[in-house]
Backbone as a ProteinNet text record, in pm:
[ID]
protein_1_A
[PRIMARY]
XXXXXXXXXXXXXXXXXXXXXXXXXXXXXXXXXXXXXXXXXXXXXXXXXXXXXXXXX
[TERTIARY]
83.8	0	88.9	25.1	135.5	87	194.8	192.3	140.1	86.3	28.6	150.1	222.9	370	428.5	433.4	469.1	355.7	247.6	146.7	154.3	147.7	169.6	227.9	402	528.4	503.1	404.3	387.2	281.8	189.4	92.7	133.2	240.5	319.1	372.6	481.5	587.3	488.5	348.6	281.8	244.2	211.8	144.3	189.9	319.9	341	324.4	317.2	281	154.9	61.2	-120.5	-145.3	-54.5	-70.5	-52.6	50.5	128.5	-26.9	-79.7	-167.7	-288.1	-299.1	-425.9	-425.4	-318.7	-295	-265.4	-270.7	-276	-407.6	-463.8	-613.9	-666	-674.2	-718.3	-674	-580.7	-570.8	-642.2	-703.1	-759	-876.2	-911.9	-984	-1130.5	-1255.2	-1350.6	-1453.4	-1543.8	-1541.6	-1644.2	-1646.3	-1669	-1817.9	-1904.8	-2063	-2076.1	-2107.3	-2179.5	-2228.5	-2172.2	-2091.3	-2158	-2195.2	-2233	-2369.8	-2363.2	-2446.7	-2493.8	-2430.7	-2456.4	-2549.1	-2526.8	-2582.8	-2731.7	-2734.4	-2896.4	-3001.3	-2895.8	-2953	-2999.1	-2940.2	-2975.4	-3057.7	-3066.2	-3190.8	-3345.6	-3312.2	-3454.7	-3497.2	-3429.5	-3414.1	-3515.5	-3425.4	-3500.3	-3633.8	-3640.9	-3761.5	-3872.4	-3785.7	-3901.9	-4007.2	-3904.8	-3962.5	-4024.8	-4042.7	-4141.3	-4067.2	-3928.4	-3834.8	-3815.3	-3797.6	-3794.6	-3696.1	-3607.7	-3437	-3339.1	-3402.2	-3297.5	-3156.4	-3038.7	-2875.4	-2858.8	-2778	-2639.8	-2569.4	-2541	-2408.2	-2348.3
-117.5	0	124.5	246.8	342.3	447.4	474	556.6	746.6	800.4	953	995.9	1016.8	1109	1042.6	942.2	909.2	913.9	941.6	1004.4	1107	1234.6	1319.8	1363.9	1336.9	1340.6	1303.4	1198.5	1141.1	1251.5	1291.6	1400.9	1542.5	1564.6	1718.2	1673.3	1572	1568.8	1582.1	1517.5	1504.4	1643.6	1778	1899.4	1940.5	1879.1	2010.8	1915.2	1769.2	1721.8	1707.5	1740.2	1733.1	1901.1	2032.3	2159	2120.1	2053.1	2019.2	2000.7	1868.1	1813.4	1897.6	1978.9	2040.2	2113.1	2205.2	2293.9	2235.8	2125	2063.4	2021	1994.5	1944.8	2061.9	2171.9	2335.1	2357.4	2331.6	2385.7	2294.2	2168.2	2125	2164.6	2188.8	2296.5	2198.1	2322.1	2206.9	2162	2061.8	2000.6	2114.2	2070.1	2137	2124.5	2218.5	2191.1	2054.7	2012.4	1904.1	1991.8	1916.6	2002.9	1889.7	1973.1	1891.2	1782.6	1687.6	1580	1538.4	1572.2	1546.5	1658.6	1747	1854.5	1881.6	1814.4	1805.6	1702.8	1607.7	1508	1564.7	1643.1	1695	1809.7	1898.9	2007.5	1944.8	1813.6	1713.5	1693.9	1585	1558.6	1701	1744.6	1942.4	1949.1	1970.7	2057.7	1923.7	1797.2	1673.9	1667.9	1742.1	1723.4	1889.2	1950.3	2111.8	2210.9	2223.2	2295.8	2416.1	2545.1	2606	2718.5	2697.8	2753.7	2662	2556.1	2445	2489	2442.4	2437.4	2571.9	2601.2	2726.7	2705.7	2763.3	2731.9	2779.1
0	0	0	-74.2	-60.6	14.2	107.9	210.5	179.1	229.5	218.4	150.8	203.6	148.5	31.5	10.7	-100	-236.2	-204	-313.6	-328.3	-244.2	-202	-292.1	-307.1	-411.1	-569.3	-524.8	-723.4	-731.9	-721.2	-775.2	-785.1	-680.9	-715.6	-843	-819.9	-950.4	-1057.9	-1091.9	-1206.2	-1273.1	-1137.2	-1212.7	-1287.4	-1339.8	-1419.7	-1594.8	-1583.8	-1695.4	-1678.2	-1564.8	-1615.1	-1664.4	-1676.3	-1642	-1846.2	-1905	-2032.4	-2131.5	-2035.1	-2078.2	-2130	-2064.3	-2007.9	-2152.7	-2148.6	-2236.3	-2399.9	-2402.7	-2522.8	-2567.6	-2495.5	-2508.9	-2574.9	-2469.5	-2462.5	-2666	-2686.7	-2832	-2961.5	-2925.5	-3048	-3061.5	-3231	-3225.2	-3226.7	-3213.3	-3206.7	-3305.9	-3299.8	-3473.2	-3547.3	-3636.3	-3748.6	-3775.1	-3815.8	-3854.2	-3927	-3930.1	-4102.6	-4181.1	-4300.3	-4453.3	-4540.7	-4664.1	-4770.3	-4736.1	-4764.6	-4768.7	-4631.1	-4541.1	-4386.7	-4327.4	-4349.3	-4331.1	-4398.7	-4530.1	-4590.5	-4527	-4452.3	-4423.3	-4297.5	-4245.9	-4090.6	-4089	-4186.7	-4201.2	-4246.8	-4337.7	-4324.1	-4178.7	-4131.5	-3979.5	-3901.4	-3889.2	-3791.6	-3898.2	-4020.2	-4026.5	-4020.4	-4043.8	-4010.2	-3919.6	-3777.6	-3628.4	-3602.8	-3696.2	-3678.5	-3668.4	-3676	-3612.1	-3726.2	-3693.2	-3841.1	-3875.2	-3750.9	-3840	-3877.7	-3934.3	-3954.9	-3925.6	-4016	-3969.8	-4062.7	-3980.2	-4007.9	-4072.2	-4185.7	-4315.9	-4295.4
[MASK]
+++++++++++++++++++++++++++++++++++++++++++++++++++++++++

């Protein structure tokens, strides 16, 4: 079993590769609307169910 202080030490040593992490995540960018053929399929979909600003181009 591992003792308080010796966790203690592994989770400091880690901040500064979860701080790495963090900030890498933080930069991928995020996805993209549906484009083309996906997107027709999904403004059917919305105005199917009554909805009436379908998708954003």
């Amino acid at each position: 079993m591992i003792e308080k202080e010796e966790l203690d030490r592994f989770i400091a040593s880690c901040k500064d590769e979860q701080a790495e992490l963090l900030m890498t995540l933080g930069r991928i960018p995020a996805p993209q609307p549906p484009r083309g053929k996906a997107r027709c399929v999904l403004q059917k979909v919305v105005r199917a169910r009554g909805l009436q600003r379908g998708v954003d181009r």
